[in-house]
C-alpha positions as CSV (number, residue, x, y, z in Angstrom):
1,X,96.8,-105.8,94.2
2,X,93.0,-106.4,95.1
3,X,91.9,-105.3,97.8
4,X,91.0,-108.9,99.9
5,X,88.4,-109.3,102.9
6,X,89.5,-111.3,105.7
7,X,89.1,-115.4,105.2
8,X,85.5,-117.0,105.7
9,X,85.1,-117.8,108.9
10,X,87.7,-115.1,110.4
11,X,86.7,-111.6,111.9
12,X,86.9,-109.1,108.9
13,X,90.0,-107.1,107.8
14,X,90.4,-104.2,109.4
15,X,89.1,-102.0,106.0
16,X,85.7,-103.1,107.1
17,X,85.8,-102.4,111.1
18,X,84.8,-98.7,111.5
19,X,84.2,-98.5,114.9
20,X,82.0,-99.8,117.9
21,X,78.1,-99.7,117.4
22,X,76.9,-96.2,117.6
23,X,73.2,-95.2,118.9
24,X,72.1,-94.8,122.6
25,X,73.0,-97.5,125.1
26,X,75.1,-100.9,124.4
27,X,72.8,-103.9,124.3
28,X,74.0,-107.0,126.1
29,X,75.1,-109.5,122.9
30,X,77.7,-111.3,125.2
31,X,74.6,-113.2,126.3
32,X,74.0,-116.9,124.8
33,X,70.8,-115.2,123.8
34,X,71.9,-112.4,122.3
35,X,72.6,-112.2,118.5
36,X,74.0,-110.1,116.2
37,X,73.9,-109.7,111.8
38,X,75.7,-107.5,110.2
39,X,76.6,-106.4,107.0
40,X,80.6,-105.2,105.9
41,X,80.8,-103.6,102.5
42,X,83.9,-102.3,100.6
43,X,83.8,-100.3,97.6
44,X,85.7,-98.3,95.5
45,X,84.9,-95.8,92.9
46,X,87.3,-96.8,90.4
47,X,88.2,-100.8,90.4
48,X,91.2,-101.4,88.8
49,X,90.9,-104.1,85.9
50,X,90.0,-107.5,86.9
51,X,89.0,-106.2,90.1
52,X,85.5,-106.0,91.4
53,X,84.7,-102.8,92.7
54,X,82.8,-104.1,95.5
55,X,82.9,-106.9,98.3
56,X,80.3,-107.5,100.9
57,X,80.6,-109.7,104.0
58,X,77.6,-111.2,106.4
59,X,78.5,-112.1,109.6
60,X,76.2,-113.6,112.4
61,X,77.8,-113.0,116.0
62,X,81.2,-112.3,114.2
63,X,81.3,-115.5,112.1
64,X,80.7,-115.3,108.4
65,X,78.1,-117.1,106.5
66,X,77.7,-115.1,103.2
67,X,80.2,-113.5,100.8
68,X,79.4,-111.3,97.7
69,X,81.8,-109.5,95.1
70,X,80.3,-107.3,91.9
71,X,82.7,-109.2,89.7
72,X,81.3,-112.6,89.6
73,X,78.3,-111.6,91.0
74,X,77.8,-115.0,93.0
75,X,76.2,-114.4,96.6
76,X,78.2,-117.5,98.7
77,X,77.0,-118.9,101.0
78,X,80.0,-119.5,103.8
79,X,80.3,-122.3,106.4
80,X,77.9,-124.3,108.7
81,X,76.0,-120.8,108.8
82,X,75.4,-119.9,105.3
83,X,74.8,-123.7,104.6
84,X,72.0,-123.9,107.2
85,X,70.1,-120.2,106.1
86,X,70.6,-120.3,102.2
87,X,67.2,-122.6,102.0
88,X,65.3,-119.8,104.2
89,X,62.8,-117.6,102.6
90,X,64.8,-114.6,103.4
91,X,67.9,-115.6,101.7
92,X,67.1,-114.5,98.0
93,X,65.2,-111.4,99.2
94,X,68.4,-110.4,101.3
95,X,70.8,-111.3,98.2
96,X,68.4,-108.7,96.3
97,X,68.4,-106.0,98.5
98,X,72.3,-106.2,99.2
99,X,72.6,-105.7,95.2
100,X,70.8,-102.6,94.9
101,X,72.1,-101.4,98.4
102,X,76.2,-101.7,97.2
103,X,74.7,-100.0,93.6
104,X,73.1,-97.3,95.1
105,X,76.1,-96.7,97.7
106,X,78.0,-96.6,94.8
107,X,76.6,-93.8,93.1
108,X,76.6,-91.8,96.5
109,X,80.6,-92.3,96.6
110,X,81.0,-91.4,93.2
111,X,79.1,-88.0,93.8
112,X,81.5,-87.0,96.6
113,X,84.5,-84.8,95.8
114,X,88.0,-86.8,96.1
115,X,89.1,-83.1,97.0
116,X,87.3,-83.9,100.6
117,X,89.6,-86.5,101.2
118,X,92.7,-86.6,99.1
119,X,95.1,-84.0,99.5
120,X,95.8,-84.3,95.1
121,X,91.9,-83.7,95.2
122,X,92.1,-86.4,92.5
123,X,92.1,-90.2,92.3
124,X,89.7,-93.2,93.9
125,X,87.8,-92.9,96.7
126,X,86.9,-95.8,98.9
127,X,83.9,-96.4,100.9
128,X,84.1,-99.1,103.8
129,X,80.6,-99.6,105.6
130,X,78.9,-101.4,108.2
131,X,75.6,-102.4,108.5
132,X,74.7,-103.7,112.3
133,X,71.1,-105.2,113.5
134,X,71.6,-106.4,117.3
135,X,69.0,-108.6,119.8
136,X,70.0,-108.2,123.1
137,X,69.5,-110.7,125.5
138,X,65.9,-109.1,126.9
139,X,64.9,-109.3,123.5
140,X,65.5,-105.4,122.4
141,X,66.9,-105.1,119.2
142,X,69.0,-102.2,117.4
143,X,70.5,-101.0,114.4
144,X,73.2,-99.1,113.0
145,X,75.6,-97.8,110.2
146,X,79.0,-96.5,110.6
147,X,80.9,-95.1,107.0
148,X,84.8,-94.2,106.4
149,X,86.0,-92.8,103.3
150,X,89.4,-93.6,102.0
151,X,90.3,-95.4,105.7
152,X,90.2,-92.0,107.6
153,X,87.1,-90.4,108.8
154,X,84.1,-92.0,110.5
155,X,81.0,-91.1,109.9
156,X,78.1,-92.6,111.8
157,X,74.2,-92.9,111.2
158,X,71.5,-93.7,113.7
159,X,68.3,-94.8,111.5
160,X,65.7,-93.9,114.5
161,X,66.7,-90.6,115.4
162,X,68.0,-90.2,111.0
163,X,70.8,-88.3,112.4
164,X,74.6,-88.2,111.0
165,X,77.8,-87.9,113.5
166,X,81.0,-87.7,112.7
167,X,84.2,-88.4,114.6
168,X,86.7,-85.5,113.3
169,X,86.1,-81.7,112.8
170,X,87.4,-82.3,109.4
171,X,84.4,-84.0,108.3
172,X,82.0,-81.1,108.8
173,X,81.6,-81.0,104.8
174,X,80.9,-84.2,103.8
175,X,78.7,-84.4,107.0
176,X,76.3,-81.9,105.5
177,X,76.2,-83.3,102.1
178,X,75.0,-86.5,104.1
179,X,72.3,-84.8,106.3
180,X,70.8,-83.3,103.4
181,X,70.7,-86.3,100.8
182,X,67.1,-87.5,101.7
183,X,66.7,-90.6,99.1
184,X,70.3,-91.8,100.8
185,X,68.5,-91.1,104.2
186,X,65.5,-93.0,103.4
187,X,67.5,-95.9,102.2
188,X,69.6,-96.7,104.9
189,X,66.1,-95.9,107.6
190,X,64.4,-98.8,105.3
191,X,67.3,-101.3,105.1
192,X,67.9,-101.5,108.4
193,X,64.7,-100.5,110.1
194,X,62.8,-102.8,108.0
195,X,65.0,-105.2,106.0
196,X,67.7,-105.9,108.5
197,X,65.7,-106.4,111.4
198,X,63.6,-109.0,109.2
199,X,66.3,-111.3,108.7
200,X,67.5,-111.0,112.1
201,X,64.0,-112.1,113.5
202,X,64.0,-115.1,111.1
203,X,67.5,-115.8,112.0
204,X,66.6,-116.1,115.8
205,X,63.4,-118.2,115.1
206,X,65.6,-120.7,113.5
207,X,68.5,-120.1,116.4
208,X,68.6,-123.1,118.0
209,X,68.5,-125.1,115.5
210,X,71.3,-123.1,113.8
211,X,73.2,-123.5,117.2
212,X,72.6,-127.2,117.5
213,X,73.3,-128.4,114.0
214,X,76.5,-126.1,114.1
215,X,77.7,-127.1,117.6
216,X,76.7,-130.4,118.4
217,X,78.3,-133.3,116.6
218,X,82.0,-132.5,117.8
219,X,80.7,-132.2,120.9
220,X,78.3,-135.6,120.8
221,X,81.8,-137.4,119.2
222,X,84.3,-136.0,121.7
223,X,82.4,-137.7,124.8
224,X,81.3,-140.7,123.3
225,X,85.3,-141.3,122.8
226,X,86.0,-140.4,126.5
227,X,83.1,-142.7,127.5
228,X,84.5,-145.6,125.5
229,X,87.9,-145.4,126.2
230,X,86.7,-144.9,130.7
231,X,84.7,-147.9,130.3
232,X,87.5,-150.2,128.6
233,X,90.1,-149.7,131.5
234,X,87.5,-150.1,134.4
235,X,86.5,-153.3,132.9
236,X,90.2,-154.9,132.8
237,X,90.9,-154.2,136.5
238,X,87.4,-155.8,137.3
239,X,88.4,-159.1,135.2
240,X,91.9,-158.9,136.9
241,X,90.6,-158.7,140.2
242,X,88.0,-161.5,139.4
243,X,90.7,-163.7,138.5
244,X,93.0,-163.2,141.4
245,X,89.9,-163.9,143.8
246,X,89.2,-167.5,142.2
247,X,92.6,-168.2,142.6
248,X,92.3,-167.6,146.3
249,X,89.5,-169.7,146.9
250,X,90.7,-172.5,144.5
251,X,94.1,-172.5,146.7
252,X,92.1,-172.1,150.0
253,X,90.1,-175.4,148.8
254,X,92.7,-176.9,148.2
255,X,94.9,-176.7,151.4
């Protein structure tokens, strides 16, 4: 069966959650003016036929709005999100560097020893990956990767500091083959020092007009509706209250 990510739209499968953000204190993205992108990546190191042997998932503030697989190679751009930000500038540049990135992680998994993680020391291995660029709401930003292999151990990496952590003794090994792969190291500092934290700067220049064009018409529609039908009954009891009143006076003259 392949391997699925979670709908468009919904919060991805558990495969790709590895774990809260990692790296020094929590920025404040519960703020209406925080903001969040980030990256979810699945791969495998032996697809089975028909299957890709990749899957990648953008998300901004936990909604998707791109979706990318290494069998049809066809970078999607998903709802109102990915509609609005696949005519930015950024958009094939990010497409590019997402490529090469699930290419060269890839090659990393297939140079790790099933043995680590399998107790036949043989068979697939599967990487699942984050990649997180957060704006807090005084403007600070941050970024982050967090790693599991085969959906047990998580391994973390904070691009500033270009240190590993892991989350189980039993990770010690793979650990140090991570700490000492430089070109790895230097891939992931660039992608989300540099890259990353690019697209998140054009994403928040174009924020509220993301934020309006995406929230505003079912909004605007909803209370012109409840304005129209409020106005309606108020002006039937005024016209039935006129009427009653003439007919006073009409009788009064009258008598």
């Amino acid at each position: 069966m392949r391997h699925q990510l979670s709908q468009p739209g919904a919060p991805v499968a558990n495969h790709a959650e590895v774990g809260p953000a990692c790296c020094g204190e929590p920025l404040d993205v519960t703020h209406k003016d925080a903001l969040s992108l980030s990256y979810h990546f699945f791969i495998t190191s032996q697809a089975k036929p028909g299957q890709p042997w990749c899957e990648v998932q953008g998300q901004i503030n936990g909604k998707t709005f791109l979706s990318y697989d290494c069998q049809t190679k066809e970078f999607k751009p998903i709802g109102p999100w990915g509609m609005k930000l696949k005519d930015r500038s950024f958009w094939q540049q990010q497409e590019e560097t997402v490529k090469l990135l699930v290419e060269e992680l890839r090659k990393k998994l297939l140079d790790i020893k099933a043995e680590n993680f399998t107790k036949s020391g043989t068979g697939s291995l599967t990487m699942q990956g984050r990649l997180m660029c957060e704006r807090g709401a005084d403007g600070h930003t941050r970024a982050s990767w967090q790693f599991r292999f085969n959906e047990s151990i998580t391994y973390r990496f904070d691009p500033n500091n270009r240190k590993w952590t892991v989350d189980h003794s039993g990770g010690q090994q793979v650990k140090d083959m991570l700490d000492g792969d430089r070109e790895l190291t230097m891939l992931l500092v660039r992608t989300s020092n540099g890259d990353c934290q690019s697209w998140l700067q054009q994403v928040w220049e174009h924020w509220d007009e993301t934020q309006e064009t995406t929230g505003a018409p079912a909004t605007t529609l909803h209370v012109a509706l409840f304005k129209g039908a409020a106005i309606r009954p108020i002006a039937s009891v005024f016209l039935v209250v006129l009427t009653h009143s003439i007919l006073f006076v009409v009788q009064g003259i009258v008598l």
